[in-house]
N, C-alpha and C positions, 0 to 999 in steps of 0.2 A: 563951859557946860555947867547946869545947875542938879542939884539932888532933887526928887523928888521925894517929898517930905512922907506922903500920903502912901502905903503899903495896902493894895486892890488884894481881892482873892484872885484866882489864877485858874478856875475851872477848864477852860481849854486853851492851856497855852499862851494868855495875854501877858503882857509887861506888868513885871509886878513890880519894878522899880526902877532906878535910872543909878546907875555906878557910872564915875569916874575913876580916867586913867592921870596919874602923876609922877612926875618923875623924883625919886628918892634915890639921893646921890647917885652910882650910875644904873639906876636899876627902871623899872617901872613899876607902879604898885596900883592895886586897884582896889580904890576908896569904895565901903559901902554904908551905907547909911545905916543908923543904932535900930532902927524900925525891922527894916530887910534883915542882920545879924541875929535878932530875936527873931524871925521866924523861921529862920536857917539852923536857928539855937547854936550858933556859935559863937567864939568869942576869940580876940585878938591871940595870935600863936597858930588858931589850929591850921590843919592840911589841908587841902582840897586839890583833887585831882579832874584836870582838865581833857574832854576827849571831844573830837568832832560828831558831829551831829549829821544826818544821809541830806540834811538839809543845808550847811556849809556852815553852818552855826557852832557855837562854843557852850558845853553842858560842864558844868561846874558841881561835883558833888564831892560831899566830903566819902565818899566810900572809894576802895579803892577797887576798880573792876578789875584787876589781876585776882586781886584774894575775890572777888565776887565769882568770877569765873572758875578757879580752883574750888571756889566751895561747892559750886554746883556739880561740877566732877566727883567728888566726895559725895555729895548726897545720892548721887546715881550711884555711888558706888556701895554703898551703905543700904539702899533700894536694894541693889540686887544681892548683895551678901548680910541680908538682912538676918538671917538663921544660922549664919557660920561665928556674925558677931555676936550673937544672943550667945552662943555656947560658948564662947571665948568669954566672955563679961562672968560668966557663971566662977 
């Protein structure tokens, strides 16, 4: 497999780049090119959490949709006891 060098914009969904898979001692690691990492704005160490896609596909973000989900919980909660926190804050 080759990298592709060249980082496309992505307006609906097109390949905006080409990762390899390698085997690092007994693990697998997936190589991504210095082009795709800067528009990801990430850098070697960080997270990213993996979850499937309604389409069989594999969605890679660095947020984690547990605390995504929990937050949203909290904002509805926060919506509807919007006036009991205001008086608590005071």
């Amino acid at each position: 497999m080759s990298i592709e060098k060249k980082v496309e914009q992505d307006p609906r969904g097109n390949p905006i780049g080409v990762v390899q898979l390698k085997k690092i001692g007994n693990s697998t690691g997936v190589i991504l090119p210095k082009e795709l990492m800067t528009r990801l704005n990430t850098s070697v160490g960080d997270t990213f959490y993996v979850t499937l896609t309604p389409e069989g596909g594999l969605r890679f973000t660095p947020h984690d949709p547990k605390f995504e989900k929990a937050m949203d919980a909290a904002r509805r909660g926060m919506k509807i006891y919007r006036n009991a926190l205001a008086e608590l804050a005071k």
